[in-house]
N, CA and C of each residue as an Amber inpcrd file, in Angstrom:
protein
   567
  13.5090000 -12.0030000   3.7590000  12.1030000 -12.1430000   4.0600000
  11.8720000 -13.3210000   4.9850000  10.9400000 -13.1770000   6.3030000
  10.1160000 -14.5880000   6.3910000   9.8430000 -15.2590000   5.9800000
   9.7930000 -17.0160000   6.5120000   9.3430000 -18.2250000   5.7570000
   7.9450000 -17.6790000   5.4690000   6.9060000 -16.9450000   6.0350000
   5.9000000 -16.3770000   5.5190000   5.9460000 -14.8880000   5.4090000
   5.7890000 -14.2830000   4.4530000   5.7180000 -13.1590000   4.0600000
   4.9080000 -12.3460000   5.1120000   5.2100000 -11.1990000   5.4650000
   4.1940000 -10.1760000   6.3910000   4.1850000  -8.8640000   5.7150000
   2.6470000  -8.3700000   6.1820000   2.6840000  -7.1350000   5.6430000
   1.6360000  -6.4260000   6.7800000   1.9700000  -4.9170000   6.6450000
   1.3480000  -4.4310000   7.2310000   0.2960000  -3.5000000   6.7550000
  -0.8590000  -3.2700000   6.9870000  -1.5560000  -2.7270000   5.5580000
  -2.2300000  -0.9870000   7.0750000  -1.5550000   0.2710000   6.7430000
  -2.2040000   1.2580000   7.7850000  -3.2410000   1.8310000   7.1130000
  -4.1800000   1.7880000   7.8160000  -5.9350000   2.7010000   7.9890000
  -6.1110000   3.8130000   8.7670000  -6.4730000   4.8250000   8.3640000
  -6.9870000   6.4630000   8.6230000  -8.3230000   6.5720000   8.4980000
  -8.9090000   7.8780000   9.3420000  -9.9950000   8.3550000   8.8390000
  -9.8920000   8.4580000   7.2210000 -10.7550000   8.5840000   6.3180000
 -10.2510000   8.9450000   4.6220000  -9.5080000   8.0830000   4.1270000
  -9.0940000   6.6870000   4.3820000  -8.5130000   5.8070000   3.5700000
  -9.3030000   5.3310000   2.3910000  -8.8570000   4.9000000   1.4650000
  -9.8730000   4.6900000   0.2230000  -9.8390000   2.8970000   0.8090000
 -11.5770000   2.9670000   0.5320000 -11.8470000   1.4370000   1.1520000
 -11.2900000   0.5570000   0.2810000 -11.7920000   0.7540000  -1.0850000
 -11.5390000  -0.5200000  -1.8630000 -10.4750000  -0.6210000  -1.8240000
  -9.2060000  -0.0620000  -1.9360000  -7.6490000  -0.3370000  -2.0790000
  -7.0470000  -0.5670000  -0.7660000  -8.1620000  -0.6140000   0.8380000
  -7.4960000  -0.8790000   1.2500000  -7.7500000  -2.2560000   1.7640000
  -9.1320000  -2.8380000   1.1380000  -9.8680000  -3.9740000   1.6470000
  -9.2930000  -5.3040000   0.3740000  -9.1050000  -4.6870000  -0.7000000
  -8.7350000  -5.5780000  -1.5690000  -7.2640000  -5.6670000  -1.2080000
  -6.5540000  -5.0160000  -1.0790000  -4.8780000  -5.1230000  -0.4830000
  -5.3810000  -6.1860000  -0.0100000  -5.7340000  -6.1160000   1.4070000
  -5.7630000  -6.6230000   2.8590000  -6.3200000  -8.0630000   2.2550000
  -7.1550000  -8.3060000   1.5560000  -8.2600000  -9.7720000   0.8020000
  -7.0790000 -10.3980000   0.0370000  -6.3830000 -10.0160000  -1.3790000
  -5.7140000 -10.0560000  -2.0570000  -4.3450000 -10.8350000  -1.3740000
  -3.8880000 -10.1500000  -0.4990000  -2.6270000 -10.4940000   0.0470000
  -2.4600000 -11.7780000   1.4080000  -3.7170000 -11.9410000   2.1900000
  -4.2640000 -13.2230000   2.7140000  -4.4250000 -13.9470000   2.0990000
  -5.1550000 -13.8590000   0.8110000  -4.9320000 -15.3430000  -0.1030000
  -3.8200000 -15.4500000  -0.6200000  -3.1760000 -14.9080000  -0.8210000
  -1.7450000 -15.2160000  -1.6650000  -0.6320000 -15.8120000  -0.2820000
  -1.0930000 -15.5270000   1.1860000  -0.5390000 -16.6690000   2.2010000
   0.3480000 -15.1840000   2.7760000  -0.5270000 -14.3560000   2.8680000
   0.6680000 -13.1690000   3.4910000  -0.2750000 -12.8670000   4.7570000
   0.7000000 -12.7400000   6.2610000   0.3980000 -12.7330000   7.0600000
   0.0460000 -11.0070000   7.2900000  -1.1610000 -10.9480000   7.0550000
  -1.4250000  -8.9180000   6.6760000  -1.9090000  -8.5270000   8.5360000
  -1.5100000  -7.9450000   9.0620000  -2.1600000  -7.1890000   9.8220000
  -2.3780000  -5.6100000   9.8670000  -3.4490000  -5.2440000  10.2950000
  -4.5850000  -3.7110000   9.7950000  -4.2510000  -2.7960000  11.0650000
  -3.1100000  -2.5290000  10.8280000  -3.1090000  -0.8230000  12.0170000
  -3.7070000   0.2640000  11.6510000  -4.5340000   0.6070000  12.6520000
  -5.1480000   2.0180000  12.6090000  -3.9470000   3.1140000  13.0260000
  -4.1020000   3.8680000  12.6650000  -2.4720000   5.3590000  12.4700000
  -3.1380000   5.7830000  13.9600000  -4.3260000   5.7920000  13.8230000
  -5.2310000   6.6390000  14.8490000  -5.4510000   6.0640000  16.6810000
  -5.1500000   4.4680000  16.1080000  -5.4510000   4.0700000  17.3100000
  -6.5250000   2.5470000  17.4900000  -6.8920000   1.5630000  17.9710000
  -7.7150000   0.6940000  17.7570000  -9.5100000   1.0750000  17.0570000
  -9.6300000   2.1580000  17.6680000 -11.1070000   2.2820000  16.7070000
 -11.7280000   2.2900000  15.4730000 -12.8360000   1.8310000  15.1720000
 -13.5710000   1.4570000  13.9100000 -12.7120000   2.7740000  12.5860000
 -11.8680000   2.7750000  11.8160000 -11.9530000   3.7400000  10.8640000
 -12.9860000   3.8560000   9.6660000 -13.2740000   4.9160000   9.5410000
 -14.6870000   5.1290000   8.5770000 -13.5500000   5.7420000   7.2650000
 -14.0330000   5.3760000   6.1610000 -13.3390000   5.3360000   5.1270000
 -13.4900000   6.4810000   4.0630000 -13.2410000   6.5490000   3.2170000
 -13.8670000   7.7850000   2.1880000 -15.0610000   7.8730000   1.4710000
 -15.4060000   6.3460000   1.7640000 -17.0400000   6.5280000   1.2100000
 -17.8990000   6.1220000   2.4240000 -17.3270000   6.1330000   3.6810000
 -18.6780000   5.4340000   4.7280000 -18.3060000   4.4040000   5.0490000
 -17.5630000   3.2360000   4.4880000 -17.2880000   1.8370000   4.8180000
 -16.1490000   2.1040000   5.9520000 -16.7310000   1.5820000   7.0110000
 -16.1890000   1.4550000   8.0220000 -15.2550000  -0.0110000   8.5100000
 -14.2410000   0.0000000   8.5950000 -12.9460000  -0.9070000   8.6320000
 -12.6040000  -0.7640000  10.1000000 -12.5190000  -1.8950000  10.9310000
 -12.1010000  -2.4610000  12.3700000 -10.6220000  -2.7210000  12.6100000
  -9.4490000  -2.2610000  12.6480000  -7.8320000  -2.3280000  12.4580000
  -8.0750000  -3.9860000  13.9710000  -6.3240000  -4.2230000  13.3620000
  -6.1210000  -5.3830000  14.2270000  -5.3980000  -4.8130000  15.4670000
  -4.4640000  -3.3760000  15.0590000  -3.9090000  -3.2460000  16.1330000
  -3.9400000  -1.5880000  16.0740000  -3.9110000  -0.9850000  17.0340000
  -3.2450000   0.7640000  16.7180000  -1.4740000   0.1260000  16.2740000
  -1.2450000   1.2100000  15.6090000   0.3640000   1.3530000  14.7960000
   1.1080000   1.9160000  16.2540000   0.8520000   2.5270000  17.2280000
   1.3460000   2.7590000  18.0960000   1.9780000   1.4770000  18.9620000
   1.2230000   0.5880000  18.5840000   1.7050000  -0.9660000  19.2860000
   2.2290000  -1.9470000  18.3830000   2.4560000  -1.7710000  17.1060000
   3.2030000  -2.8150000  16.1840000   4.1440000  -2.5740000  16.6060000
   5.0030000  -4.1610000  16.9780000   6.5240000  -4.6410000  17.2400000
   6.5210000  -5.0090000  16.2020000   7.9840000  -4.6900000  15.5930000
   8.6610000  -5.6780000  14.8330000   8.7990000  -4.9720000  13.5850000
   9.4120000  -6.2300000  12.7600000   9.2590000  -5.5900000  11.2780000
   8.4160000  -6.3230000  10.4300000   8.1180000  -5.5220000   9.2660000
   7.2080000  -6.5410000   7.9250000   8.0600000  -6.1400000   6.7990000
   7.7110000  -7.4250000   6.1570000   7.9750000  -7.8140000   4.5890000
   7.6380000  -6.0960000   4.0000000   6.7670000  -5.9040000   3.9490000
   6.3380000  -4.6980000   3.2920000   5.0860000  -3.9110000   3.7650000
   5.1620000  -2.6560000   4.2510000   3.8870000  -1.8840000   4.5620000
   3.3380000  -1.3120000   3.6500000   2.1510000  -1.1360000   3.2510000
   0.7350000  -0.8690000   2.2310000   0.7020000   0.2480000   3.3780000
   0.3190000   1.4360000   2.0080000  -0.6850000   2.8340000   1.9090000
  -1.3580000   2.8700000   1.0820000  -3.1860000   2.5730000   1.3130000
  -3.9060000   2.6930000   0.5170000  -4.0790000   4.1420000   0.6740000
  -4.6990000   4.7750000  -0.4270000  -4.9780000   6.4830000  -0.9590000
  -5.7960000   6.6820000  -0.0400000  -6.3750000   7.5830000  -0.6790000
  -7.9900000   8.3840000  -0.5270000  -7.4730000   9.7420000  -0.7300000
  -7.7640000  10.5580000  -0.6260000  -7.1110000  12.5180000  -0.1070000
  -6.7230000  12.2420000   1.3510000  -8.0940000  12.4910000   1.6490000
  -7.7470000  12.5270000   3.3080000  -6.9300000  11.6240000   3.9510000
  -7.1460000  10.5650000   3.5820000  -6.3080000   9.3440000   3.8380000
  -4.7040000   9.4310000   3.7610000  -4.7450000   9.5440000   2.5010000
  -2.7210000  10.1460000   2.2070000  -2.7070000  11.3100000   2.4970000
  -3.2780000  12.5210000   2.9730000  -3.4530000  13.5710000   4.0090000
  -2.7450000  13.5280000   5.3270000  -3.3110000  12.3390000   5.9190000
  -3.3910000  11.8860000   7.3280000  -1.7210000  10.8350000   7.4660000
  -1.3420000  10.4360000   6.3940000  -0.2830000   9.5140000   5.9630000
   0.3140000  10.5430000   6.2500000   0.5570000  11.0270000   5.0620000
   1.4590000  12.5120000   5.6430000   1.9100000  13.0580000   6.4580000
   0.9430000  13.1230000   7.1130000   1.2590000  14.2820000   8.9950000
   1.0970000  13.6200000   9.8220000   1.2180000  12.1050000  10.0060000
   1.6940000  11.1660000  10.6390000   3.4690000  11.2370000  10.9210000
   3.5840000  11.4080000  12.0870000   5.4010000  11.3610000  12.3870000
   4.9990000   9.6220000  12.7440000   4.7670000   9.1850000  13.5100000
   4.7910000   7.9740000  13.0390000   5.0360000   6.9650000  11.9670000
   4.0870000   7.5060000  10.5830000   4.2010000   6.8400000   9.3430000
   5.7130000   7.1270000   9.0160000   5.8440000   7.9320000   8.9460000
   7.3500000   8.8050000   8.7660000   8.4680000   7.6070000   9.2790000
   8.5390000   7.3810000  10.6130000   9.3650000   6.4110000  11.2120000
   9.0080000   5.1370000  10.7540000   7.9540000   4.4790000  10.5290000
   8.1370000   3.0730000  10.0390000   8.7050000   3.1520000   8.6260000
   8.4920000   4.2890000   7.5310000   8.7250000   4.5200000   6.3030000
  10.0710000   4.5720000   5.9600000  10.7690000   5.6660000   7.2980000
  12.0960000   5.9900000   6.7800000  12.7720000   4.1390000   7.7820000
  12.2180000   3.4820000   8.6710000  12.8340000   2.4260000   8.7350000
  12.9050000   1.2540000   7.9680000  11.6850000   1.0150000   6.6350000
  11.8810000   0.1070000   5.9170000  12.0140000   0.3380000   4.8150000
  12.4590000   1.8540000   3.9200000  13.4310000   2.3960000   3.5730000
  15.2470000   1.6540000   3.8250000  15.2870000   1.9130000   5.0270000
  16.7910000   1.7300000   5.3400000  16.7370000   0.4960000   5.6500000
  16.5630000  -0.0670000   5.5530000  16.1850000  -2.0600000   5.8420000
  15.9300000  -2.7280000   4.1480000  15.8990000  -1.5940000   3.2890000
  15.7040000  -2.1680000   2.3530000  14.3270000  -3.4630000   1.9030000
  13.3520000  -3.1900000   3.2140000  12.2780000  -4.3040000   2.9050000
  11.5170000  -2.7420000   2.0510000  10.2610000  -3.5280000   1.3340000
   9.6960000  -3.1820000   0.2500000   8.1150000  -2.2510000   0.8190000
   7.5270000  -1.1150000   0.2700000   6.5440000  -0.4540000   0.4930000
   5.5950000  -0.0930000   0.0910000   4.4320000  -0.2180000  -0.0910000
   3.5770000  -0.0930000  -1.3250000   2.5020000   1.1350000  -0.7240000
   2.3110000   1.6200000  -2.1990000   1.3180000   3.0470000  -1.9510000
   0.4350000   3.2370000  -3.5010000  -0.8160000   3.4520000  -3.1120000
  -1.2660000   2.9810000  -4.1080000  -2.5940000   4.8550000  -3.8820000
  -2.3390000   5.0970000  -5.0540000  -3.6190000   6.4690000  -5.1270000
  -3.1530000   7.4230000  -4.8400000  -3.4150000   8.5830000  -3.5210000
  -2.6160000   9.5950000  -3.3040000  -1.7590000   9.6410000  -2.5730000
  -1.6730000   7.6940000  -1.7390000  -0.6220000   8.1040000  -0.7600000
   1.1240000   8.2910000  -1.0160000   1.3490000   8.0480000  -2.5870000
   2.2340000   8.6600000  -2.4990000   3.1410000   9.4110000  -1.9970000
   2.2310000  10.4110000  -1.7370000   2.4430000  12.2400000  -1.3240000
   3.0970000  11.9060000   0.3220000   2.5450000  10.6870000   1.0100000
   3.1780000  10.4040000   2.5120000   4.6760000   9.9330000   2.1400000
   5.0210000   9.7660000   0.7400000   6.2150000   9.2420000   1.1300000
   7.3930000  10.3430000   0.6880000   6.9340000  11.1880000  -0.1270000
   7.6730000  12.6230000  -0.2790000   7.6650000  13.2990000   0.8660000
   6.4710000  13.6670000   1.7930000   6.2550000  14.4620000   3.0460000
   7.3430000  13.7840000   3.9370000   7.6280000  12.3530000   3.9310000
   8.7460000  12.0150000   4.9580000  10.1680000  11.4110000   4.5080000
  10.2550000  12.0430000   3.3130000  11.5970000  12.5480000   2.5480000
  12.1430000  10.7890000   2.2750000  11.3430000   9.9750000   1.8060000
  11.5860000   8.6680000   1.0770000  11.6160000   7.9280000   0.0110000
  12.1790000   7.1290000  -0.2560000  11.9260000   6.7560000  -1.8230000
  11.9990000   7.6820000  -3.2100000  13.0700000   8.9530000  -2.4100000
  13.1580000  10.0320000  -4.2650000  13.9540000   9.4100000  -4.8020000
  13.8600000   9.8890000  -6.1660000  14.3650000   9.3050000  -7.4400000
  14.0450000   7.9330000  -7.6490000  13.2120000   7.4360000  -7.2230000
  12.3250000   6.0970000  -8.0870000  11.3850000   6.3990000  -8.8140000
  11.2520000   5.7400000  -9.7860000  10.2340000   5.2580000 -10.7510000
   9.0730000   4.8560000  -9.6840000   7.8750000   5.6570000  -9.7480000
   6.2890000   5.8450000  -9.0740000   5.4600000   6.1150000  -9.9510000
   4.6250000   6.2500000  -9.2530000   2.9860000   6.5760000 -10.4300000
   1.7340000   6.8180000  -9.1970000   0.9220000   6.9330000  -9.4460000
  -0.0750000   7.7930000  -8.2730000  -1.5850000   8.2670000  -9.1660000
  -2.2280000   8.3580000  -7.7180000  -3.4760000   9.1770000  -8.7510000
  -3.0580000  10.1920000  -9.5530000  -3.6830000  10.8910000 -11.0990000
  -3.4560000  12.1230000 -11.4460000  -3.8830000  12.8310000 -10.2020000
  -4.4910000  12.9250000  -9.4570000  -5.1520000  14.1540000  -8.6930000
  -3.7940000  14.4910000  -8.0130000  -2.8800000  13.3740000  -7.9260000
  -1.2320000  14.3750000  -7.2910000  -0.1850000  14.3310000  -8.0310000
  -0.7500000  13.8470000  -9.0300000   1.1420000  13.7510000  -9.7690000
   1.6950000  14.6390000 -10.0900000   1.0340000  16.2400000  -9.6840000
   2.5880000  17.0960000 -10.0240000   2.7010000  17.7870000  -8.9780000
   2.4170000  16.7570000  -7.3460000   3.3360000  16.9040000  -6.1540000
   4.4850000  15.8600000  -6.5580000   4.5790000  14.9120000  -6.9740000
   5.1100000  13.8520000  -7.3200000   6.0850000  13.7260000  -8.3710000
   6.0040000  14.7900000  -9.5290000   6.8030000  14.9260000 -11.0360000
   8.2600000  14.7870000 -10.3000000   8.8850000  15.8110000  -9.5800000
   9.9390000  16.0590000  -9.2260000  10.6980000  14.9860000  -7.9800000
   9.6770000  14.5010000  -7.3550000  10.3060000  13.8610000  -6.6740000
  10.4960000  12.3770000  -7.1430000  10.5290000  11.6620000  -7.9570000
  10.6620000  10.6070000  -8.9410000  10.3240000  10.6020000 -10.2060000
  11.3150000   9.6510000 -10.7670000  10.4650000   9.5190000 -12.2840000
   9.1030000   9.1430000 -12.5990000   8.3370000   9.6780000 -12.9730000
   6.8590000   9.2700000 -12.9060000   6.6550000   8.8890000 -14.0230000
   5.1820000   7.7860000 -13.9440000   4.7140000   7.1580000 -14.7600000
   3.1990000   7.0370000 -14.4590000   2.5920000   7.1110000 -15.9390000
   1.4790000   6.6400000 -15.9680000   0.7500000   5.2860000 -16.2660000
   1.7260000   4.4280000 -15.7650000   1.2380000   2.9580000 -15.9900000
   0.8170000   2.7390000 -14.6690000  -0.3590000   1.4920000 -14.8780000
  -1.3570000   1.6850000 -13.1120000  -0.5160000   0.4780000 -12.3650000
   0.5960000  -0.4850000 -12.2330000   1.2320000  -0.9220000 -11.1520000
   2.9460000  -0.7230000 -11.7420000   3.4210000   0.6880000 -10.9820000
   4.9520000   0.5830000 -11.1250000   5.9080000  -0.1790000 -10.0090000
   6.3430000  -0.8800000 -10.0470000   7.7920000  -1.3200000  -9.4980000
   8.7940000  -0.8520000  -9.6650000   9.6290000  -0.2560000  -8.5470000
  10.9790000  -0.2100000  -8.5590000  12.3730000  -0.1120000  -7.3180000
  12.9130000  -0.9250000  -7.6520000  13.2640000  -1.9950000  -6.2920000
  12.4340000  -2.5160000  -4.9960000  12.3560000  -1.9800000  -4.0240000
  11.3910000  -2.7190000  -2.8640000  10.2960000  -1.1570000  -2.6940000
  10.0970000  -0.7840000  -3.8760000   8.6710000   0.1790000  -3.7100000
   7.7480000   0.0300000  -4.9650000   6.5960000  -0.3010000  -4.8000000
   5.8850000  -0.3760000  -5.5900000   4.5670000   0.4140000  -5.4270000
   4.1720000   0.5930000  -6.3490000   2.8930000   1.9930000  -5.8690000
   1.5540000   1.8310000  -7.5260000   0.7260000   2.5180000  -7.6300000
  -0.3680000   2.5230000  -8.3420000  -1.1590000   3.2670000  -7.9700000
  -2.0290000   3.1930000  -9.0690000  -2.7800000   4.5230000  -9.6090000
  -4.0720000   4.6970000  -8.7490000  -5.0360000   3.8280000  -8.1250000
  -6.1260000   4.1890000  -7.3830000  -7.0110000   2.8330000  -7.6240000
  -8.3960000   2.9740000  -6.9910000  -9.2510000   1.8010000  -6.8720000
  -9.2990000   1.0850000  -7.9050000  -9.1180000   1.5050000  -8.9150000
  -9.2590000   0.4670000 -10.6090000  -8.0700000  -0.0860000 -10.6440000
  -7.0120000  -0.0550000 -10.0030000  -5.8150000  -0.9070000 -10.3390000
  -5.0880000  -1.5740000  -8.7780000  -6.1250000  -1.5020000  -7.8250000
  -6.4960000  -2.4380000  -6.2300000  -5.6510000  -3.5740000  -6.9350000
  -6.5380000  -4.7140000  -7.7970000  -6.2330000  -6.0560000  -8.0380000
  -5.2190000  -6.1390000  -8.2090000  -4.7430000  -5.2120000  -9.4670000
  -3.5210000  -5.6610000 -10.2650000  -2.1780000  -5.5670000  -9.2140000
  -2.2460000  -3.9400000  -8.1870000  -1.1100000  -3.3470000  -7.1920000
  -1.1460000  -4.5090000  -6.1590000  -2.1010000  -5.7050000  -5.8930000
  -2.0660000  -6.6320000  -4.8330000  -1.6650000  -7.6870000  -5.2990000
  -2.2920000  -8.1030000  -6.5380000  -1.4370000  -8.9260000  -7.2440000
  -0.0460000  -9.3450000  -7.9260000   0.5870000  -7.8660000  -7.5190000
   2.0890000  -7.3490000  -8.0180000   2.9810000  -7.9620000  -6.5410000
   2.0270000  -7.5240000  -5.4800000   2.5640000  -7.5530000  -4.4540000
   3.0230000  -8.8160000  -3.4550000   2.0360000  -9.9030000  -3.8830000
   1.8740000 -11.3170000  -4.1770000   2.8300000 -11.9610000  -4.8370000
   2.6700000 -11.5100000  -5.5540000   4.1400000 -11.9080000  -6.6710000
   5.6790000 -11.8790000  -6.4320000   5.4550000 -10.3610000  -5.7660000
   6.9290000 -10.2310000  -5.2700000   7.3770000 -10.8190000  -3.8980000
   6.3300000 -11.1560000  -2.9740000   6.7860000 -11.5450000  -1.8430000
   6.6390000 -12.9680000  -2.1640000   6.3610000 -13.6850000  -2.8850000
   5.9900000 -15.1900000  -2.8040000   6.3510000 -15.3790000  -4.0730000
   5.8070000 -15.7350000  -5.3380000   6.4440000 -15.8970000  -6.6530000
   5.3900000 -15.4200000  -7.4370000   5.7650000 -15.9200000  -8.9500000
   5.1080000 -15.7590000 -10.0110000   3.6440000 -16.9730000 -10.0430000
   4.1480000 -18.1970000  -9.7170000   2.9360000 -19.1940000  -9.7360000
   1.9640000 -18.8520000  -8.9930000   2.4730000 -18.2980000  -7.1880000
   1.5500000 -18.2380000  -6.3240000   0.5550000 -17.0260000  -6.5620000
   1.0790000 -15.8950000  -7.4660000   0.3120000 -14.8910000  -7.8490000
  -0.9710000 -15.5130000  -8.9210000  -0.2470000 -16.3830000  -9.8260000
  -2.0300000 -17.0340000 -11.1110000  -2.5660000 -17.8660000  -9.9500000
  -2.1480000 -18.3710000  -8.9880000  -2.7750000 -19.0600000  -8.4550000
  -4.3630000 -18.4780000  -7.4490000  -3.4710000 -17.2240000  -6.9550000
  -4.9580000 -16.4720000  -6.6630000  -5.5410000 -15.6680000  -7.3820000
  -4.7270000 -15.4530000  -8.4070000  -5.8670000 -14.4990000  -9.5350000
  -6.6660000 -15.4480000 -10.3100000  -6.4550000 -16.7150000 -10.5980000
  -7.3520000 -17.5220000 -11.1400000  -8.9800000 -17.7310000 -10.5560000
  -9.2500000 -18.2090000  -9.2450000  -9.7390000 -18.5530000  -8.8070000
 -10.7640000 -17.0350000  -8.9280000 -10.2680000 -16.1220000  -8.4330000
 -10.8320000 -14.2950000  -8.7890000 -11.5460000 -14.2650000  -9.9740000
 -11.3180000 -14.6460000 -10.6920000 -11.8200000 -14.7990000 -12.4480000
 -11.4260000 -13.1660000 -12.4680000 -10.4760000 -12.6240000 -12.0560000
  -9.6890000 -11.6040000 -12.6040000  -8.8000000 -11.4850000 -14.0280000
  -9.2880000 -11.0640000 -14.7370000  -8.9160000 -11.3860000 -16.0900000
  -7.0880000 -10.8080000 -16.4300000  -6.8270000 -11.5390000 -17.1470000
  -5.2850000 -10.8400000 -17.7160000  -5.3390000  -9.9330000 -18.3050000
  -5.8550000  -9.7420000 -19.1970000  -6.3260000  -8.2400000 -19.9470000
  -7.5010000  -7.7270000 -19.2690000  -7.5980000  -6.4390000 -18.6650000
  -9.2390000  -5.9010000 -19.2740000  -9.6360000  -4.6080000 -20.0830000
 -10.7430000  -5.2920000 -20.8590000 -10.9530000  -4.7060000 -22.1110000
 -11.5430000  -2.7190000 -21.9960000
């Protein structure tokens, strides 16, 4: 990894906002250098509920590599993940680089469509998990880890899948350190 952690967090038409705005919030405070590619290209992406998100770069122009690339859900969103040959190539390259990938809701399903990460331990919205049964061990706990892929269940478990992610690229302290300040609770009831 970098003396600072990088991540790359990609945006679609249909991305689910909250998982992809809390990633993107979540992982700047924890000191991770996040930049917001649009799959589509530099323009405004409008999200699954209307919230419209401004990318830093089109994905067509990211050099380099990151610590770890973020797929926030939505349908359409991990739809669009999917039938991306693009996503495909950064996926199957940090795959084979062994840096780490996170997918959180339905985008799962982009990482089966570009034949990555089978036979890990995942978890996903129900709305896909039995595209998903066969191609990993699945789970219904809302942030799974396993080796450099980590994934979760949808907008109710944003905090916890960013806060996992925090953790792993930086440590255990630097993770209470921004969930404190959040008044994000350790349990919720």
């Amino acid at each position: 990894m970098t003396e600072k952690p990088t991540a790359l967090v990609l945006v679609v038409r249909g991305s689910e906002e909250i998982e992809a705005v809390i990633s993107i919030d979540v992982l700047r405070r924890g000191g991770i250098d996040v930049t917001v590619a649009g799959v589509d290209g530099t323009g405004p992406i409008q999200c699954s509920r209307g919230v419209v998100i401004s990318p830093d770069v089109a994905l067509d122009s990211v050099d380099g590599d990151f610590d770890i690339i973020v797929l926030p859900g939505g349908a359409e969103g991990a739809q669009r993940l999917a039938q991306s040959a693009k996503v495909g190539e950064i996926l199957r390259r940090q795959e084979e680089s062994g840096r780490y990938v996170g997918a959180i809701c339905a985008a799962p399903i982009a990482l089966r469509a570009h034949g990555v990460f089978r036979n890990r331990q995942l978890t996903s919205h129900p709305s896909v998990k039995e595209m998903l049964e066969d191609w990993g061990e699945y789970s219904d706990h809302p942030v799974v880890a396993d080796g450099n892929l980590i994934t979760s269940r949808g907008p109710g478990t944003a905090f916890p899948f960013a806060l996992r992610i925090v953790g792993t690229l930086t440590d255990a302290q630097r993770m209470v350190e921004v969930r404190a300040p959040m008044m994000f609770p350790v349990q919720v009831s």
